[in-house]
N, C-alpha and C positions, 0 to 999 in steps of 0.2 A: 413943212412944219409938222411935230408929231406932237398929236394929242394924248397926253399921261394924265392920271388917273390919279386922286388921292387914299385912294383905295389899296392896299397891299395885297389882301387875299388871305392873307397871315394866320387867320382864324378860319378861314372856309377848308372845312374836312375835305382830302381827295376823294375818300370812298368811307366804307366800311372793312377794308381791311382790320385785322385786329380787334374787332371791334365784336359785341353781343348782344344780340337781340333777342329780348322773348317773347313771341309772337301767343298771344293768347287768343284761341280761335285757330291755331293754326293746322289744324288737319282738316282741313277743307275752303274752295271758294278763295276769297280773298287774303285770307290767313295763310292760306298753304301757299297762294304764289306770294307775296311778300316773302314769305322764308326762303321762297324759292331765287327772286331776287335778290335779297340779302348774300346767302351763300354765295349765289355766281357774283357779287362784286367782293367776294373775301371774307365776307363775316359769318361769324357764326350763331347758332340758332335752339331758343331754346324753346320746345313748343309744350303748349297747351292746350287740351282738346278735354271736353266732356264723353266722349266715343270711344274706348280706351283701342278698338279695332282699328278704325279709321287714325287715330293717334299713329299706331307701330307701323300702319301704311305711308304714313308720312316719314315715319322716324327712319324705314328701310330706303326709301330714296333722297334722303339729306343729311343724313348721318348728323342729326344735333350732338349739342354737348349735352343734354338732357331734357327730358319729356315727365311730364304732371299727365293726371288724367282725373280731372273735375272739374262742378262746374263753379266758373266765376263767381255768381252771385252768392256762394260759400263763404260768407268772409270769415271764419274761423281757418276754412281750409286755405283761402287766398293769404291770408295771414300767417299760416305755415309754410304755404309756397315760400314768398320770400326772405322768409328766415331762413330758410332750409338751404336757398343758394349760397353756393362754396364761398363767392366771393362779388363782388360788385359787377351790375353790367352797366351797357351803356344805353340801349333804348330798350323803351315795351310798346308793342303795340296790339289793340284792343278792340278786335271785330265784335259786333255787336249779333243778336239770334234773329234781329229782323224785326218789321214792325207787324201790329195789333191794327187792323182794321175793324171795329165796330161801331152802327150807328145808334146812334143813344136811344132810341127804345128799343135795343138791340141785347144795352149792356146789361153788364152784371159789376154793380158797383165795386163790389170786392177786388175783383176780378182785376178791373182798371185801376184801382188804387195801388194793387200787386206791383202793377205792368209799371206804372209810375215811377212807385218809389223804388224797387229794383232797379231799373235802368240807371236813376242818376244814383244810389246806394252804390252799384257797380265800381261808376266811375270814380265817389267818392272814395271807397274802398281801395282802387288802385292805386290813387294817389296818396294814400294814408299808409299804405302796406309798402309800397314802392319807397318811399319818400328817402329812405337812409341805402337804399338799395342800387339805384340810377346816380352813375358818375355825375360829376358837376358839367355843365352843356349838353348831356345828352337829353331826350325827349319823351317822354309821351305822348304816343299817338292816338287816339280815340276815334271810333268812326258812328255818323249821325247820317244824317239824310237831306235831301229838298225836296221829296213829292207833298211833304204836305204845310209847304210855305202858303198854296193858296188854299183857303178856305171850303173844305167838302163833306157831304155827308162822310160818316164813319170815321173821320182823321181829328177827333177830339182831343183824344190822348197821345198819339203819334205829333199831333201839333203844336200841343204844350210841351211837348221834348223837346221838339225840333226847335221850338223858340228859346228855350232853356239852355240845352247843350251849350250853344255858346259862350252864351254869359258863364256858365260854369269852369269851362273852359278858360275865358281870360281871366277869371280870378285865380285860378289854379295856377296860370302863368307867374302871377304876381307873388303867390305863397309861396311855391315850390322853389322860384328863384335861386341859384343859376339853371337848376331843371328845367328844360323848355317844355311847355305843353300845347299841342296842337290837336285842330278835327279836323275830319277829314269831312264832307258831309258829298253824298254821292245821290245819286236817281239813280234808274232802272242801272242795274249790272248784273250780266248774264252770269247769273251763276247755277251752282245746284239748289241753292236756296229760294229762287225764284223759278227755275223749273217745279219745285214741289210745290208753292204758292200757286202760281199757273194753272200746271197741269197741262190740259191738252188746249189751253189758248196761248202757250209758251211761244209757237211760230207763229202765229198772228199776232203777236205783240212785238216780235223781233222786225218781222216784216214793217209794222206800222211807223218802229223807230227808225228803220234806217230807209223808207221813205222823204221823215216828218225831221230827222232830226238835222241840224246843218251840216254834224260829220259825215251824215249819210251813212253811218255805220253802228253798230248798237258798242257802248260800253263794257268792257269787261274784265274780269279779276285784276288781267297783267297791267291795263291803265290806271288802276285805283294804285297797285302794288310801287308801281312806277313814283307815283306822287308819294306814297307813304317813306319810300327808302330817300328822295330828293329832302324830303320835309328832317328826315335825321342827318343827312350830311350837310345839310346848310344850318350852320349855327348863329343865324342871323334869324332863324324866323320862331315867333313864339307867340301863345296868345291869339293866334288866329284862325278862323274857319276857313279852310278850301276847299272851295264847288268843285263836283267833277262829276258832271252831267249830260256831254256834247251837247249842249247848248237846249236842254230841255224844258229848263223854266225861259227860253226865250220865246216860247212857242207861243199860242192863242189859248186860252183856256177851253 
């Protein structure tokens, strides 16, 4: 006897063939492999970088169909971005600059208030500037975090994000509709980004994960990248946060 399936398939994207993406964040870390990604399944690539160097570094080994050089939380400029696209894409997606560590007699109220309301203004603004600009199914991708799911000094503001993001996230699902909206929310991933945060505890921190963690191996760029292009060819998935942590928040505190 053969087991069939009610399922067709009929709507599941093969790839990103034909398809456009514009990677904001993409000249470095997990922006630049996702475009990197993208490309080698077929699609192409529209990047965004505040570094206008690092930018043309990118743009010389991927050949996009065009590159911005500012930054996000511009929204006058991010609002010119995408007017200014010739014509409709299909996904964006939206590496974040990392988070703010400070413990509260630490802070500088302003400071954190800044760090706040930019973050989720960011995302808002994507989705407000994108909204007439992303095909019908395709996605927004957003990236958040899990280090500071549990409760520690310094992770006051980084926490009330991390709790937030989401929920932001699935209402956007619902507004944006048929736009799919996803996050990605990650731990530790070796990038250059956390080499500078580091510094010289960088290998003693690689070493501790891929002791501690169950993949036995540290996180990075191309696995977040991986998830990110999966999340725009499945048009079944929307509204939701995915962990990608090797299994970090399973650990002991």
């Amino acid at each position: 006897m053969t087991a069939t399936s009610g399922v067709t398939g009929s709507h599941r994207r093969p790839g990103l063939a034909d398809q456009t993406v514009a990677v904001i964040g993409g000249s470095a870390g997990i922006g630049l492999e996702t475009a990197r990604q993208v490309r080698a399944d077929g699609g192409q690539v529209i990047l965004v970088g505040r570094d206008p160097e690092k930018l043309q570094l990118a743009a010389h080994e991927l050949e996009p169909v065009g590159t911005a050089a500012f930054d996000v939380t511009d929204t006058d400029r991010l609002e010119q971005f995408f007017q200014d696209l010739p014509g409709p894409i299909d996904h964006v997606m939206v590496t974040g600059s990392g988070p703010t560590y400070t413990p509260l007699a630490e802070m500088d109220l302003a400071a954190a208030r800044s760090d706040f309301s930019r973050r989720l203004a960011m995302t808002l603004g994507v989705a407000l500037c994108s909204r007439d600009r992303v095909r019908a199914g395709g996605t927004l991708v957003f990236m958040g975090g899990t280090g500071a799911r549990r409760p520690a000094v310094g992770m006051a503001v980084v926490s009330a994000l991390t709790a937030a993001l989401p929920a932001l996230v699935a209402d956007l699902a619902l507004e944006l509709a048929p736009i799919r909206v996803n996050l990605i929310a990650a731990g530790f991933v070796d990038t250059p980004l956390s080499a500078a945060l580091l510094g010289d505890r960088l290998e003693a921190r690689r070493e501790e994960l891929r002791a501690t963690l169950p993949i036995r191996r540290v996180v990075g760029p191309a696995d977040v990248a991986a998830l990110a292009v999966h999340i725009m060819c499945n048009d079944a998935l929307t509204g939701a946060t995915y962990d990608i942590d090797g299994g970090q928040q399973l650990l002991p505190h």
